[in-house]
N, C-alpha and C positions, 0 to 999 in steps of 0.2 A: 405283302409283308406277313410273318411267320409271326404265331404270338410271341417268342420269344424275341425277333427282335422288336415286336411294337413295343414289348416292357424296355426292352434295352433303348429306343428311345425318346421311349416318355421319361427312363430315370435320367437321362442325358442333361436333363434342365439343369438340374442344381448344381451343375457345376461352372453354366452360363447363367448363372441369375442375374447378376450385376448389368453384361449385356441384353438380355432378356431385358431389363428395364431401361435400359438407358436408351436403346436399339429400336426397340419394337415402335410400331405406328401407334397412336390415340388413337379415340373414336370423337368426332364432329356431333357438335350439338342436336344435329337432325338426326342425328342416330335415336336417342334418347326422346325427341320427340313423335319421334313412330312409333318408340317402343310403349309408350302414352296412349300414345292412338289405337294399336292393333289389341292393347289390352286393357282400355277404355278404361283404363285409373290411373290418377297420377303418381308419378313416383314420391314424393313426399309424403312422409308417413308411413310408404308400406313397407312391412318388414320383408326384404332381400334375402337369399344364400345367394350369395356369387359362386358359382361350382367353377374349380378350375381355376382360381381366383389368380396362379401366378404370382407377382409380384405385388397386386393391384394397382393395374393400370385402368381396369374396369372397375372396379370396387371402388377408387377415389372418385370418379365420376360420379358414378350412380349416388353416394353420400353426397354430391357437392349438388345433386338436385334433391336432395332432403329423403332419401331414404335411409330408414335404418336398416343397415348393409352391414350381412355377415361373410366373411369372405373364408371358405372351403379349400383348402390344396393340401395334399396329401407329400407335396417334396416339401424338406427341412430345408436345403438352400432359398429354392422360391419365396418359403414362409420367412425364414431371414432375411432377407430384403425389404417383404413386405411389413417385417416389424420394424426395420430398423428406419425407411420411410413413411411410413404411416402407424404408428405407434396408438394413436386413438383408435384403430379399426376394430374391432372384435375379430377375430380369428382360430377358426377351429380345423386341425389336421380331419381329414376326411376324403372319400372321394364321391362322385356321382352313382357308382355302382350301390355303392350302400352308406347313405347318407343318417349320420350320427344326429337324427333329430327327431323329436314326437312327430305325432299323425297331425294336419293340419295346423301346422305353425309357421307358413308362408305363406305369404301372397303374390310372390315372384320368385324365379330360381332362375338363375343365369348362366348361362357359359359364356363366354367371351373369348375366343380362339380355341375352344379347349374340348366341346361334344364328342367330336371325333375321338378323344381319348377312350371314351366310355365304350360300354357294352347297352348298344340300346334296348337289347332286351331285359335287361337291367335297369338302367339310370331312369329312361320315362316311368318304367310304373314308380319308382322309389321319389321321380318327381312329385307323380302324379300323388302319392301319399300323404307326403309332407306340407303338401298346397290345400288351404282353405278353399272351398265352395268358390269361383269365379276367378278363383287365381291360375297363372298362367309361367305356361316354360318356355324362355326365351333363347334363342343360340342364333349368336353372329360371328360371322368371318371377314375380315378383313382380308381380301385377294388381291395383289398384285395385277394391277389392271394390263393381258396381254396384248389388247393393241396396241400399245406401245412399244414401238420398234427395239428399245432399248433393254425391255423387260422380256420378252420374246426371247432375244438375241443371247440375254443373259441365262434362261431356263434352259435353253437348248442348249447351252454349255456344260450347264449343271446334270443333265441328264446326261450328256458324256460322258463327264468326268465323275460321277458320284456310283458305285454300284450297289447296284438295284435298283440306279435313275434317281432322278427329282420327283420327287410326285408331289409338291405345292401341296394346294388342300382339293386337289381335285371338284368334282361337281358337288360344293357345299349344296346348292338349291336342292337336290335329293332327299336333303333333310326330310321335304315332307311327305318325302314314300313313307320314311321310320313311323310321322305321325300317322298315316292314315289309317292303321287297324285300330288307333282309341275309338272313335268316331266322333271324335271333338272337335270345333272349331280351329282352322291355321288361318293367320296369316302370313301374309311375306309381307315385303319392303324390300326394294333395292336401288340403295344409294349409290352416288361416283364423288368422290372426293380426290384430294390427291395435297400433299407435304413438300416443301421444298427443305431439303439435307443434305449435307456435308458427302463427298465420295466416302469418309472414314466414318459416319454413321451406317451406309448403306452397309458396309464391309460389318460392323457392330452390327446390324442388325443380321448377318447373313452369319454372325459366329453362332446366336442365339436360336439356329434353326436347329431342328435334332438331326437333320439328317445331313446335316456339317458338324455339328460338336458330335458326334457319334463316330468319326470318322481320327486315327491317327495321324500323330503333328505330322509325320512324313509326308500325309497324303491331302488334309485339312492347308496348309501353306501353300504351297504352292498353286493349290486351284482358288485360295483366296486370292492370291499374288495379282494370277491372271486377272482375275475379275477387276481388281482395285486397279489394273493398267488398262484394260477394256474403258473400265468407268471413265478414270482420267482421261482417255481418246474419244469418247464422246462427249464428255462433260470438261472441257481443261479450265472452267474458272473452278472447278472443283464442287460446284452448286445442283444437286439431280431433284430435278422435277418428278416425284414420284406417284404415279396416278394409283388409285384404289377402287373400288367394287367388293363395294358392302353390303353382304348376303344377310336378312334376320329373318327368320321365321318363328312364328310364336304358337303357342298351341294354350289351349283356354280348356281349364276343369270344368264340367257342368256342374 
C-alpha cells in the first residue's frame, strides 16, 4: 500500500463511525487480565492514553476496570461517536506519531486495532517519552480466526473482489521485531475467543473496514450483496458464530 493510499484509508473511518461502533468485535475480560499480568500493574488507577482510540470501544473497557483513560484519535467522525457515546471520557484529537502530551505522564499507552496506522519509527519513541519509569506500550488485534471454513472462504472472496486484495491485518505478532531495537522487555499473549452475530452485523461490521468503505457504491454493494447471501447459505437461521485470535504484545520502559 502506497502512503497515499494508507492516508486515504485511514481517513475512510469517519465516514463509517456509527458502524465502526456498532459493528466492530469487544475485547473479553482475559484480555485486560494479561494486559495486568505482562505489565505487572493493575489497571485501576493508572493513567491511560488509548492511541487510536476510534469510537472507544477500548477506552470504555479499560475505565470500566478503573483506569483513568484518555482516549487519543485524530478523525472528527470517530471522536463524534465517541462523545456522543461516552461523554464522561476525556478526549484529546492527537495521533501516535506525535503525541500531544508532556514527558512522563503515562503509565500505559494503548492501541487497540489501531498501531499498524502509525509510523513505528515514530509512535514507539514518542511512546516511550510520554511513559513513566515501568510503564509500558500495549498493542492488540483482534483477527478473524482463519480456520474457520467460513472466514477463509470469505477473505478469499474479498481478496478477489477488492483491488489491491484484502490484506486483513496480516502477521500482527511481528509486532515484536518493531520492539526489539529498544532493548526492553516484550511480552505476548494470545487469546481465542469468538461472538455469536446477526448475518447483518457481520455485513455492519465489514462496512466499517477501510478497505470496503474506501471502495465506490458501485463497487462496495454488490460485493457486500455477495457476501450477505454467501453468509445466509451457510448460516440461514441468520446467527454466525464468529471465532477471534487475539494478538497483545506489550513492551515495558526500564
Amino acid at each position: 500500500m502506497t502512503t497515499y493510499q494508507r492516508q486515504d484509508h485511514a481517513n475512510s473511518f469517519g465516514a463509517v463511525a456509527a458502524e465502526y461502533d456498532a459493528g466492530r468485535p469487544s475485547y473479553p475480560a482475559e484480555l485486560f487480565d494479561e494486559l495486568e499480568r505482562l505489565t505487572g500493574r493493575p489497571l485501576k488507577d493508572a493513567e491511560v492514553l488509548d492511541v487510536g482510540a476510534g469510537t472507544g470501544i477500548a477506552t470504555r473497557l479499560l475505565a470500566a476496570r478503573g483506569a483513568r483513560v484518555t482516549a487519543v484519535e485524530p478523525s472528527p467522525g470517530m471522536a463524534a461517536v465517541l462523545r456522543r457515546v461516552s461523554p464522561e471520557l476525556p478526549l484529546v484529537k492527537g495521533t501516535g506519531d506525535e503525541l500531544p502530551f508532556h514527558d512522563g505522564t503515562a503509565d500505559l499507552v494503548t492501541y487497540a486495532q489501531a498501531f499498524h496506522w502509525t509510523d513505528p519509527d515514530r509512535s514507539v519513541p514518542e511512546a516511550l517519552r510520554v511513559l513513566r519509569p515501568g510503564g509500558s506500550l500495549a498493542t492488540w488485534w483482534n483477527v478473524k480466526d482463519q480456520r474457520a471454513p467460513w472466514i477463509k472462504a470469505m477473505g478469499e472472496r474479498l481478496d478477489a473482489g477488492i483491488p489491491g486484495g484484502y490484506h486483513g491485518y496480516g502477521a500482527v505478532n511481528e509486532i515484536a521485531e518493531v520492539f526489539a531495537p529498544y532493548g526492553l522487555p516484550v511480552g505476548r499473549a494470545v487469546l481465542h475467543w469468538e461472538r455469536v452475530i446477526t448475518v447483518d452485523a457481520v455485513i455492519t461490521d465489514l462496512r466499517s473496514r477501510s478497505y470496503i468503505a474506501v471502495l465506490p457504491p458501485e463497487r462496495r454493494e454488490p460485493l457486500l450483496a455477495v457476501e450477505r447471501a454467501e453468509l445466509l447459505a451457510a448460516f440461514p437461521d441468520g446467527q454466525v458464530t464468529e471465532p477471534y485470535v487475539l494478538d497483545l504484545t506489550v513492551l515495558t520502559k526500564g
